[in-house]
N, C-alpha and C positions, 0 to 999 in steps of 0.2 A: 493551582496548576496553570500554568503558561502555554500557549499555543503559538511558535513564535517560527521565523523564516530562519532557516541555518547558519550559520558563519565558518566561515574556516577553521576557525580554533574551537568547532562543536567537533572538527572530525576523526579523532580521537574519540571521544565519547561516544560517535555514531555507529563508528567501525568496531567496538570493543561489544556496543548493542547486535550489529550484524552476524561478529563470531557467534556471539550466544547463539542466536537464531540457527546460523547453521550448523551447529555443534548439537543441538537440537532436533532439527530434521534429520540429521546424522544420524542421531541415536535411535530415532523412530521409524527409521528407515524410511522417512521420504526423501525422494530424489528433486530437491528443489533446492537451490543457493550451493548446490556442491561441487560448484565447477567452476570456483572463485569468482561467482559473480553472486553479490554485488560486490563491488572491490572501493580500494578510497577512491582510484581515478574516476567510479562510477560518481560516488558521493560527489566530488568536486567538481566533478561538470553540472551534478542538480543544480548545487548551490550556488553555479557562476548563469543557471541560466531562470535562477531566481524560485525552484521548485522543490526545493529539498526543506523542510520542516521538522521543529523539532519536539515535544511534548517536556516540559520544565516544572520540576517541585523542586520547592527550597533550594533553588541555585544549579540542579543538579539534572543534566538531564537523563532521563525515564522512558522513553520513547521517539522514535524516527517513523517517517514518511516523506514520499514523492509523489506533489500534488501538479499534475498540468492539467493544462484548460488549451493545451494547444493542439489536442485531438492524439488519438496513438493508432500508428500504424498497424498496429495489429491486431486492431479491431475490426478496419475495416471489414475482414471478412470473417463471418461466424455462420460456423457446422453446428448443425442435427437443432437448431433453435433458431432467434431472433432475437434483436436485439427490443427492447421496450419504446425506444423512439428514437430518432433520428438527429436527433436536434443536439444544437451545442453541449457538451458535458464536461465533468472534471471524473479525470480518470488517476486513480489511487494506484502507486506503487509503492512497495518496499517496505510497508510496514514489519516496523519490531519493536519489541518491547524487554525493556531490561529483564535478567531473572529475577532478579532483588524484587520486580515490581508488576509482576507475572501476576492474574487472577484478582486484580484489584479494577478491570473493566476499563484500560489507559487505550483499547484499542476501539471499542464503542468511544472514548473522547475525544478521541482523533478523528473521527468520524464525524460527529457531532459537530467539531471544529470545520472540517471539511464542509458540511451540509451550511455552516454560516458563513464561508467562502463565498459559497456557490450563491447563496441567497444574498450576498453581498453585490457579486458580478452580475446579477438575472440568471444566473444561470440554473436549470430546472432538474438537473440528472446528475449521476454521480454513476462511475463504472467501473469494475475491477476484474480482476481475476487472481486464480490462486489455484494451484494444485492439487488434483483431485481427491489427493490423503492426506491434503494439510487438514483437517476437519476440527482443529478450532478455531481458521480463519471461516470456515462455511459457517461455523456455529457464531461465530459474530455477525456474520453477513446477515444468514436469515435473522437473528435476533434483532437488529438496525431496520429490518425492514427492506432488503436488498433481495430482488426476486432473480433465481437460475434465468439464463437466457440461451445457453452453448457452450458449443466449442471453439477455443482460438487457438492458434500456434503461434509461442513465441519467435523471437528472430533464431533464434537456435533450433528453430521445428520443437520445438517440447509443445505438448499440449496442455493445455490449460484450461479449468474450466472460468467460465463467465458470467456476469450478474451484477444488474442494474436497479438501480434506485431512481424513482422520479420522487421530487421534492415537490 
């Protein structure tokens, strides 16, 4: 397994990962990626701003993510909780994972990748959020070791809940 930074010719691959996911929430009725985002233009700005990653077996890639360390605005403020600490973090977006490759734990290795970023850069926190009925992205979070913090809203107003890791 490969832990590697995206390229333009993954975005085919990435966006065919994406449809799943929201074809997915679709089906389970969560209201999360159903309002054509994330889209390729989303994908090709990660990857032109060096943030977009990808998860690689035998050639073929298996999972996506959006990792910055350049702070997210919509963190700044967080309802009915707190955040874990203040201080520099890498905030995780956009995780998905192929269906092919669903249940084999590719979202805890993205994580894991993520968490030797951070300890690469100094950097001591990791932060994310996820929709309050996505509940096997909660179930990976608390599994990792990532504790509830609030409430955020995205730039669309959707709410979203939140949850921080110190490393």
């Amino acid at each position: 397994m490969k832990f590697r930074k995206s390229k333009t010719n993954d975005v085919k691959s990435i966006m065919k990962i994406i449809s799943q996911a929201q074809e997915f929430f679709k089906n389970k009725g969560i209201d999360q990626w159903q309002n054509g985002y994330p889209n390729e233009d989303t994908i090709i700005e990660d990857i032109k701003n060096v943030e977009s990653y990808v998860l690689e077996k035998d050639g073929e890639v298996v999972a996506t993510s959006m990792v910055t360390f350049k702070g997210e605005p919509t963190y700044e403020s967080i309802y009915d909780g707190k955040w874990l600490s203040n201080n520099k973090y890498a905030a995780i977006h956009r995780v998905a994972v192929s269906n092919n490759h669903k249940g084999l734990g590719l979202s805890t290795e993205i994580i894991k990748c993520v968490e030797q970023l951070c300890v690469d850069s100094g950097v001591h926190s990791i932060k994310i959020d996820t929709h309050e009925e996505n509940i096997p992205m909660q179930r990976v979070l608390k599994k990792n070791g990532f504790k509830y913090c609030g409430i955020i809203y995205v730039d669309d107003s959707s709410k979203r809940i939140a949850f921080e890791k110190l490393l």
